[in-house]
C-alpha positions as CSV (number, residue, x, y, z in Angstrom):
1,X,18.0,12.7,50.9
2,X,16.5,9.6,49.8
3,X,13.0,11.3,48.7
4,X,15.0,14.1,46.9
5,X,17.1,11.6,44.8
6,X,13.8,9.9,44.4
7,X,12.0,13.2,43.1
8,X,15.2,13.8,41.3
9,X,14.8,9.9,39.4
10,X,11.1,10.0,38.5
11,X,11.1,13.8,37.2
12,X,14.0,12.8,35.0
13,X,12.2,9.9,34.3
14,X,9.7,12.0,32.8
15,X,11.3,14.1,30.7
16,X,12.8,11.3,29.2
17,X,9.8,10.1,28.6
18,X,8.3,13.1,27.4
19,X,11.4,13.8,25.1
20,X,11.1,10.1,23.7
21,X,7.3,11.2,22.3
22,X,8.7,14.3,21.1
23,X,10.4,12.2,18.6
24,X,7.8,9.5,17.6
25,X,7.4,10.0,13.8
26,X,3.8,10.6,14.1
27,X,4.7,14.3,14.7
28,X,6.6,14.7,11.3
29,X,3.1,13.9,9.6
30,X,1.1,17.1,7.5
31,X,-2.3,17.6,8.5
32,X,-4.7,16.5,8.5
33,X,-3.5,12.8,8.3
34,X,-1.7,12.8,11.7
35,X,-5.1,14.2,13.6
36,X,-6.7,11.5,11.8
37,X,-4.4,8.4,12.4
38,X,-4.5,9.7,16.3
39,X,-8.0,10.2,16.1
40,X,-8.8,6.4,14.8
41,X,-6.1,5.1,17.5
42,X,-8.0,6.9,20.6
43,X,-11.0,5.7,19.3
44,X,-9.8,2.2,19.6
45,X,-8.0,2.3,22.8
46,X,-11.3,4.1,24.5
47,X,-13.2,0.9,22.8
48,X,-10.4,-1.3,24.5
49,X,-11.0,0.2,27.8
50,X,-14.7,0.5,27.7
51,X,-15.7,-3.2,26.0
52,X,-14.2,-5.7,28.9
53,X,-16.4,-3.6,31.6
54,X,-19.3,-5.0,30.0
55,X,-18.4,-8.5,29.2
56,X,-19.2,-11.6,31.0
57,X,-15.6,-13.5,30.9
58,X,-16.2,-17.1,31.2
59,X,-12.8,-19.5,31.9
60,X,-14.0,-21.3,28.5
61,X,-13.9,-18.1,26.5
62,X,-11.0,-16.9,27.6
63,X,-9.0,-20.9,27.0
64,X,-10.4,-20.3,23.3
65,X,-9.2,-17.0,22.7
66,X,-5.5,-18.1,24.5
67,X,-5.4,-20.9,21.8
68,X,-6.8,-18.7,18.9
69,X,-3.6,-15.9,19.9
70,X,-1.1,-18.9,20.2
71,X,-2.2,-19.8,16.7
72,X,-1.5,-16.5,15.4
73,X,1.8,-16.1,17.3
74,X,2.6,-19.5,15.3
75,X,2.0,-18.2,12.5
76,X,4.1,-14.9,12.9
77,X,6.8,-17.1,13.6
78,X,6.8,-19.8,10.7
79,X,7.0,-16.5,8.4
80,X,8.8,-13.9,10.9
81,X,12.1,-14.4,8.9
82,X,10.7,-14.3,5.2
83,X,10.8,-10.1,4.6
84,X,7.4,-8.5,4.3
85,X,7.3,-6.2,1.3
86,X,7.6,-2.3,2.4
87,X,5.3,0.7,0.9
88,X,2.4,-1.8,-0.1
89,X,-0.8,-3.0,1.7
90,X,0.7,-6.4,3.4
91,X,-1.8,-9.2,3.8
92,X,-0.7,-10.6,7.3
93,X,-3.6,-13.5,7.4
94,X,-3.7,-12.5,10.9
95,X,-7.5,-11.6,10.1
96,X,-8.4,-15.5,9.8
97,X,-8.0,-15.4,13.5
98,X,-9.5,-12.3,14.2
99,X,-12.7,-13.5,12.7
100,X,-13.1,-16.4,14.5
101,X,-12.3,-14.9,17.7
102,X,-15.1,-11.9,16.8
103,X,-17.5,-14.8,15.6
104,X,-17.0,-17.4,18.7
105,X,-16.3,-14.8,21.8
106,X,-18.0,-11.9,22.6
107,X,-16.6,-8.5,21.4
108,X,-14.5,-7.7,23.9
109,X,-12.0,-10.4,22.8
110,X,-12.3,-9.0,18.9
111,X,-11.6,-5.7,20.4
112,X,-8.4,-6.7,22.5
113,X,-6.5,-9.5,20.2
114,X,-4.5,-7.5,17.7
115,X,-3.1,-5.6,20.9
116,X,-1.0,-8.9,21.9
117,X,-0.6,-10.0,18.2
118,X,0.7,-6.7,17.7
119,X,3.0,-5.9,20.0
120,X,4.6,-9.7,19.7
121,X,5.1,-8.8,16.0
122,X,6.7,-5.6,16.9
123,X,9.3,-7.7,19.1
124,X,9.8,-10.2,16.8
125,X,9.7,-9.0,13.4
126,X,10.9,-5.3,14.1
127,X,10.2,-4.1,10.5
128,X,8.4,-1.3,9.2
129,X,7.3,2.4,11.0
130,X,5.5,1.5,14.7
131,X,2.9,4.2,14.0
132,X,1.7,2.5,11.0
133,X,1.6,-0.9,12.4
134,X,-0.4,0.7,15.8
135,X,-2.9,2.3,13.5
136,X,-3.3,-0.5,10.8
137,X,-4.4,-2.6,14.2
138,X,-6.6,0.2,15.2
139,X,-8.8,-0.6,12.3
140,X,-8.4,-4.6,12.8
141,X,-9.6,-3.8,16.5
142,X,-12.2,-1.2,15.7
143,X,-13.2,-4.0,12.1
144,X,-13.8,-6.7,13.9
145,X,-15.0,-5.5,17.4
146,X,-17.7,-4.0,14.9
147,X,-18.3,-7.4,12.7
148,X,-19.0,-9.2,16.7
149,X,-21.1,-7.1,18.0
150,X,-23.1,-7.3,14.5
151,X,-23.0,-10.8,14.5
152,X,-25.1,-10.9,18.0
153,X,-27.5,-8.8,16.6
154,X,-28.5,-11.4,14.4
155,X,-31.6,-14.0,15.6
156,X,-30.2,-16.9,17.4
157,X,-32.7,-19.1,14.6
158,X,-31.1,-17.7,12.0
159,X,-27.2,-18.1,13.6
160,X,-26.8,-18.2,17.1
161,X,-23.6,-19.2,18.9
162,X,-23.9,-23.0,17.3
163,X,-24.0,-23.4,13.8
164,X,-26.7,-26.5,14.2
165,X,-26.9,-28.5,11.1
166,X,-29.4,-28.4,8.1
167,X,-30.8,-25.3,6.3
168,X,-29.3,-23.5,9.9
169,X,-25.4,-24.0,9.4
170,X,-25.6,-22.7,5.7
171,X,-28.0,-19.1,7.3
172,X,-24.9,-19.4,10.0
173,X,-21.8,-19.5,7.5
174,X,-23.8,-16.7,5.3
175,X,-24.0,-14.4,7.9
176,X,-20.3,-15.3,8.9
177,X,-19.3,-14.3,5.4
178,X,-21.6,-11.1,6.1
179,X,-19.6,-10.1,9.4
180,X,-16.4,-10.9,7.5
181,X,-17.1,-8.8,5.0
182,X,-18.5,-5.9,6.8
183,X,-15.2,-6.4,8.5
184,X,-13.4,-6.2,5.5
185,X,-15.1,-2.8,4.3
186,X,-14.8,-1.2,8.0
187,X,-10.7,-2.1,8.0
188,X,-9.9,-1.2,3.8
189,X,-12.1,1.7,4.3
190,X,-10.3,3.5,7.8
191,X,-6.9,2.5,5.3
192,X,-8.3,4.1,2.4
193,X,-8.9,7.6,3.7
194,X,-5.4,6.9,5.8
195,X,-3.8,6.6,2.4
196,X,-5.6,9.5,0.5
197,X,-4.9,12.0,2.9
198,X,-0.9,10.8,3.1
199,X,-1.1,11.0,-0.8
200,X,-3.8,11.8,-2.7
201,X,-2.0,10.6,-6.4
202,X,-2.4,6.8,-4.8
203,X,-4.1,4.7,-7.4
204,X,-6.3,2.7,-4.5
205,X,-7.2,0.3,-7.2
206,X,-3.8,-0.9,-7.5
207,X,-3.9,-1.9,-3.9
208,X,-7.4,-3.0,-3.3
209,X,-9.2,-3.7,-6.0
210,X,-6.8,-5.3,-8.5
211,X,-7.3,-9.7,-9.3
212,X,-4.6,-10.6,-7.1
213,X,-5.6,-8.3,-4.4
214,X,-9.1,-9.7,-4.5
215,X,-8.5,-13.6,-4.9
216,X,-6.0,-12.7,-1.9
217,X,-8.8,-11.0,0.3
218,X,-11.5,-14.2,-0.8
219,X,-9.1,-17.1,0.3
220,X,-8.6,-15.2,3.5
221,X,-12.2,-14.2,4.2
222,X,-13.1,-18.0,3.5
223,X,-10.3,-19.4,5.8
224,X,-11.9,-17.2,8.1
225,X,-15.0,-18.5,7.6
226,X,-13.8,-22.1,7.7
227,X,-12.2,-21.5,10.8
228,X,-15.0,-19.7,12.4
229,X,-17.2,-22.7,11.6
230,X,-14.8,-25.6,13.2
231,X,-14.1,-23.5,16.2
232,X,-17.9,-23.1,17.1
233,X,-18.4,-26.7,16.7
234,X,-15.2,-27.9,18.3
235,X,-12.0,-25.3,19.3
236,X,-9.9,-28.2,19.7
237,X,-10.3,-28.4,15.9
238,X,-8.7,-25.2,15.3
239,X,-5.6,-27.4,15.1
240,X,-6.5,-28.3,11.6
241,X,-6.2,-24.6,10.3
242,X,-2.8,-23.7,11.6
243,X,-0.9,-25.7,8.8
244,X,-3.1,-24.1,5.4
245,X,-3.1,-21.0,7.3
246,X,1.1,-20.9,7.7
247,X,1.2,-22.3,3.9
248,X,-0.8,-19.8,2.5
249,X,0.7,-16.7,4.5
250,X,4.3,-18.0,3.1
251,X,2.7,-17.8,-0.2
252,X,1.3,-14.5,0.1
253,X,4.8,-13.2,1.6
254,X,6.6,-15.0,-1.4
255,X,4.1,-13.4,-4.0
256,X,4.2,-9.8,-2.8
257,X,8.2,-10.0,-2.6
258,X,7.7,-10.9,-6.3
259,X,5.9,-8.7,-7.5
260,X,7.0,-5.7,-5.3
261,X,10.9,-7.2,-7.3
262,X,9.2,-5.4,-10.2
263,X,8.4,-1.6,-8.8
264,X,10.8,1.1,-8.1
265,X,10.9,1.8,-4.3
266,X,11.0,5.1,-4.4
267,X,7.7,6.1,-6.9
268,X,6.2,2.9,-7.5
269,X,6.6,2.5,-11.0
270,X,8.1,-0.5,-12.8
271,X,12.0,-0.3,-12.1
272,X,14.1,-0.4,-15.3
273,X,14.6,-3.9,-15.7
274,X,11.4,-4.7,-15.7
275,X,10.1,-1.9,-17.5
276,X,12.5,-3.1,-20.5
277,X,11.6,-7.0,-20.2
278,X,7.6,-5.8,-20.8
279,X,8.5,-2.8,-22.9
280,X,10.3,-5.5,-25.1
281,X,7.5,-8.1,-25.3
282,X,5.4,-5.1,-26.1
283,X,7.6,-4.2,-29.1
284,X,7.8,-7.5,-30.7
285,X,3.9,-7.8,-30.4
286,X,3.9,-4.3,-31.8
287,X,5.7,-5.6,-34.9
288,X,4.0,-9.1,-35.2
289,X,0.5,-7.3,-36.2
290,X,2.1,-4.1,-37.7
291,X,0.4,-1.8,-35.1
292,X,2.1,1.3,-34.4
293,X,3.9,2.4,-31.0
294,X,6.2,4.7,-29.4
295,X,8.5,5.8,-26.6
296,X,8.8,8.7,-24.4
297,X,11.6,9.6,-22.3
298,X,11.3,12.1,-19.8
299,X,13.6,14.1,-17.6
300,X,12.8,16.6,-14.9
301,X,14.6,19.7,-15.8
302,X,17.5,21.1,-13.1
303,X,16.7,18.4,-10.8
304,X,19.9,18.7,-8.9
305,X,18.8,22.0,-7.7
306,X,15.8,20.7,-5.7
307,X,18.2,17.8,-3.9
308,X,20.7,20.8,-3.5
309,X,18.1,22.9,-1.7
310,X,15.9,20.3,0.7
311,X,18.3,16.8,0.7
312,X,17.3,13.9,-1.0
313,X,14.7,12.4,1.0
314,X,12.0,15.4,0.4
315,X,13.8,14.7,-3.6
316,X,12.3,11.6,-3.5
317,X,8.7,13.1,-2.2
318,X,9.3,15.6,-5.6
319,X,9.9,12.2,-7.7
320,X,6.5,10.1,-6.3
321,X,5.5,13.9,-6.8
322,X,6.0,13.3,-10.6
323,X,5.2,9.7,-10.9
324,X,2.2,10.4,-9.1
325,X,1.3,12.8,-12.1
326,X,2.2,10.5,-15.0
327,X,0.1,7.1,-13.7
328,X,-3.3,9.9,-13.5
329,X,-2.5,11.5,-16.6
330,X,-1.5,8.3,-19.0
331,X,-3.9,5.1,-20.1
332,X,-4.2,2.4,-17.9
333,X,-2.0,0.2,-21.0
334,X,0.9,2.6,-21.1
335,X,4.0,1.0,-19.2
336,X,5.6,3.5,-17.3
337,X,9.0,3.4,-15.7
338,X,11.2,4.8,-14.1
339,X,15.0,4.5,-15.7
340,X,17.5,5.7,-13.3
341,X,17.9,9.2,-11.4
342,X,15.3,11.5,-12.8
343,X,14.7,10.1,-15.9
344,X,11.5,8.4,-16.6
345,X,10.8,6.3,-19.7
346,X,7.0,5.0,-21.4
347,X,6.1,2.6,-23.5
348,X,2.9,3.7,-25.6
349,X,1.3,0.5,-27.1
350,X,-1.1,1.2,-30.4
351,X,0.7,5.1,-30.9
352,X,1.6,6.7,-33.4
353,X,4.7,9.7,-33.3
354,X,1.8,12.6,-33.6
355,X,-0.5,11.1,-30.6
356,X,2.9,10.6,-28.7
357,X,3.7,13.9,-29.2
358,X,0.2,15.6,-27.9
359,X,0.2,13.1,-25.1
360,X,3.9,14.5,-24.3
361,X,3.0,18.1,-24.8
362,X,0.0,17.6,-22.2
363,X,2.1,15.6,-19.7
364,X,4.3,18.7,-20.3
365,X,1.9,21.2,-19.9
366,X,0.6,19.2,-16.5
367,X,3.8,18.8,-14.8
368,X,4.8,22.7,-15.1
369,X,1.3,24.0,-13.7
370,X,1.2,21.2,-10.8
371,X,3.2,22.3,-8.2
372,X,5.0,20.1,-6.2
373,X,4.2,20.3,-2.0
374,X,6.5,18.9,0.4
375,X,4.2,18.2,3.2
376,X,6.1,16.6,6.0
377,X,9.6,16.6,7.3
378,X,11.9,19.3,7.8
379,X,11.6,20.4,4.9
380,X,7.4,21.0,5.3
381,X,6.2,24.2,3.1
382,X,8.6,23.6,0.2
383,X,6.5,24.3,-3.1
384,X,8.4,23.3,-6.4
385,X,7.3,24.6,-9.7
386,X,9.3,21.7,-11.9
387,X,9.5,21.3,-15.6
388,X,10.5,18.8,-18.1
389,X,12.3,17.6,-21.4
390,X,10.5,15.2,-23.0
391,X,11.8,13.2,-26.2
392,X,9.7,10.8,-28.0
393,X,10.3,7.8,-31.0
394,X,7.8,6.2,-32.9
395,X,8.2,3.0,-34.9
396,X,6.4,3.8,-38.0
397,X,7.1,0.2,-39.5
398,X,9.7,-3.2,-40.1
399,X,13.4,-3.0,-39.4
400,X,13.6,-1.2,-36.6
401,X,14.9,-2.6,-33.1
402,X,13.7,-1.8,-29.8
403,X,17.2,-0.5,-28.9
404,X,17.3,1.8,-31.5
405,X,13.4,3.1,-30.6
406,X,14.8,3.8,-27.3
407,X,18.1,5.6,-28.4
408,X,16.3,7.7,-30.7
409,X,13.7,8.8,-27.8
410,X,16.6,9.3,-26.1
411,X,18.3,11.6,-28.5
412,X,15.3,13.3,-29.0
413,X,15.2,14.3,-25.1
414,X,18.7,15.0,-25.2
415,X,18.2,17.6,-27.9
416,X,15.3,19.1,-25.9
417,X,17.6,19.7,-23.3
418,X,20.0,21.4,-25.1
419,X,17.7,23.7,-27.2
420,X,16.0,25.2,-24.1
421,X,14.4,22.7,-21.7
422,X,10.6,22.7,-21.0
423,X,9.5,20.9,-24.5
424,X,8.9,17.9,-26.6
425,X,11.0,16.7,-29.2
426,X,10.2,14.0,-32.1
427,X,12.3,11.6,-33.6
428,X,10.7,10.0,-36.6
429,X,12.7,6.9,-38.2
430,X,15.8,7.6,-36.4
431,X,16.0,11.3,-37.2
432,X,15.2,13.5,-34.2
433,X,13.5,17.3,-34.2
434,X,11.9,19.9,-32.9
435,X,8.4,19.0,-32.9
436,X,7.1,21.2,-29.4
437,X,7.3,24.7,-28.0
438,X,8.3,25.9,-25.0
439,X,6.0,27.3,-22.3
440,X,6.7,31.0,-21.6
């Protein structure tokens, strides 16, 4: 009886098991991102299984690499109650550590450490989708496994395992900076194509390579470097680099949560309070040196219907859909935001009413042959055919107030609505008309 109840315990043991996979997330994901995310994680777990077979491990290295994860742990915990900011490349400063451990210990250590990092942050900080975080990891592991073994392959005259003095320590920190950097391309570059194929509208600029990204990505790759250097000469040094490295990581959190204050969760434009602070300053510029601007309001045409027929989350997928459309389609100086529900509104610096209009008129024309995919969920398959009302204002000279520019845009797009849908209205000083057609 004993071995059938114990037969009985680990076969239901395994369907639980089973059923709990069953309902990871990663099986809601389109193709091919969700063959590609498990393909990048395999990869990295066969590395993780493969790399310590063929290491020497040395009671030394492995006393470094404890203190190098107890580092890190610190640092997850001086931050672990500041919020990280969601939908947005986070910049953990967890790399710092990684590189010195992939500089100073062979690769099996670069390989292994964001497994413990990992799953300590998953404990304590609990935040964000576990599949992401795994996979992000992947690419740390897989980065800076890579920038190690690369790092060995360089002539021990030219760096070596000391960094010596002289002409040698500055060839050491330069091929540091190297294996950081290659380290850098291997991790952004495995996020990159995770991104485009999960939404191919992403503007990667905005995440990698704007100034604040970059400076970001610098300080880090030379606090890396920094620490790489004292640990080689001395690990018990290392001690030094914990307190910049916790500073700077609450400044990073603290300046992300700022700027992600601005953006609209949902499509990752500027939310409307923001959008009419900058809109604003834009406006009084606008009048200051007589140049001409306008406004655009837009409204995606029987909306309801589409939360009516697939909920509101795949609703949202239709409105990133959208917003994904007007950030490709509009200049990199147009401020666009969103302004509540499915309404969006545009500021267009040095524009006159009759450019506004043939930039509204191909936004128009762009948003009703673009189809809209909903490619994961339950709701997988869905194809929307959407169009919009667009009304627009233009401030053709003195006396006018931003308030009224925007009223006036918004009369115009009210008027659309009501004369058929699918076109572009004008209002010109205040006076709103029918200055578009409608698609047949």
């Amino acid at each position: 009886m004993a071995a059938i109840r114990l037969t009985g315990v680990v076969v239901g043991g395994a369907r639980d098991a089973t059923a709990s996979v069953r309902r990871w997330q990663l099986w809601t994901l389109a193709e091919p991102l969700r063959s590609y995310l498990l393909a990048v994680t395999v990869l990295t777990a066969a590395a993780i299984v493969a790399t310590p077979a063929r290491t020497a491990w040395r009671a030394s290295d492995v006393a470094v690499f404890a203190a190098l994860l107890a580092c890190g742990i610190v640092s997850i915990e001086a931050t672990h109650r500041t919020r990280e900011a969601q939908g947005t490349v986070v910049r953990d400063l967890q790399t710092v550590w990684y590189l010195a451990i992939a500089i100073t210990l062979p690769p099996a250590f670069a390989v292994l450490a964001p497994v413990p990092l990992t799953a300590y942050k998953l404990w304590r900080v609990r935040r964000g989708l576990v599949y992401r975080r795994v996979f992000s990891n992947a690419t740390i592991s897989l980065a800076y496994g890579s920038a190690s073994a690369l790092f060995r392959l360089i002539p021990r005259d030219i760096a070596g395992s000391v960094p010596g003095s002289g002409v040698h320590v500055l060839t050491w920190t330069g091929v540091v900076a190297g294996c950081g950097a290659a380290a850098w391309l291997i991790n952004n570059g495995l996020l990159l194509a995770a991104i485009r194929l999960a939404d191919h509208r992403t503007r990667l600029r905005d995440l990698f390579a704007n100034r604040e990204a970059a400076s970001s990505d610098l300080i880090e790759l030379s606090l890396g470097i920094s620490l790489a250097l004292v640990v080689a000469i001395n690990p018990v040094l290392m001690a030094l680099a914990l307190p910049s490295a916790v500073l700077y990581r609450r400044y990073l959190l603290h300046s992300q949560l700022v700027a992600q204050a601005r953006i609209d969760e949902k499509t990752g434009l500027l939310n409307a309070g923001t959008w009419q602070r900058e809109a604003e300053v834009e406006f009084v510029r606008a009048q200051r040196t007589g140049s001409p601007l306008a406004v655009v309001m837009i409204d995606i045409d029987h909306f309801k219907a589409v939360n009516d027929t697939v909920g509101h989350i795949a609703g949202d997928r239709v409105l990133r859909g959208i917003a994904g459309t007007l950030r490709e389609d509009l200049r990199g100086y147009d401020l666009i935001g969103r302004f509540g529900g499915d309404e969006f509104a545009i500021l267009c610096p040095q524009t006159t009413g009759e450019e506004a209009r043939r930039i509204s008129e191909r936004l128009r024309d762009r948003i009703a042959g673009d189809p809209v995919v909903i490619d994961s969920g339950s709701h997988a398959g869905y194809i929307f055919r959407l169009t919009v009302s667009i009304g627009v204002s233009a401030m053709n000279g003195p006396g006018r107030t931003f308030d009224g520019l925007t009223a006036s845009a918004d009369s115009a797009l009210y008027q659309a609505k009501g004369e058929g849908r699918n076109r572009v209205c004008i209002s010109l000083d205040g006076s709103a008309g029918l200055n578009g057609r409608r698609a047949g």
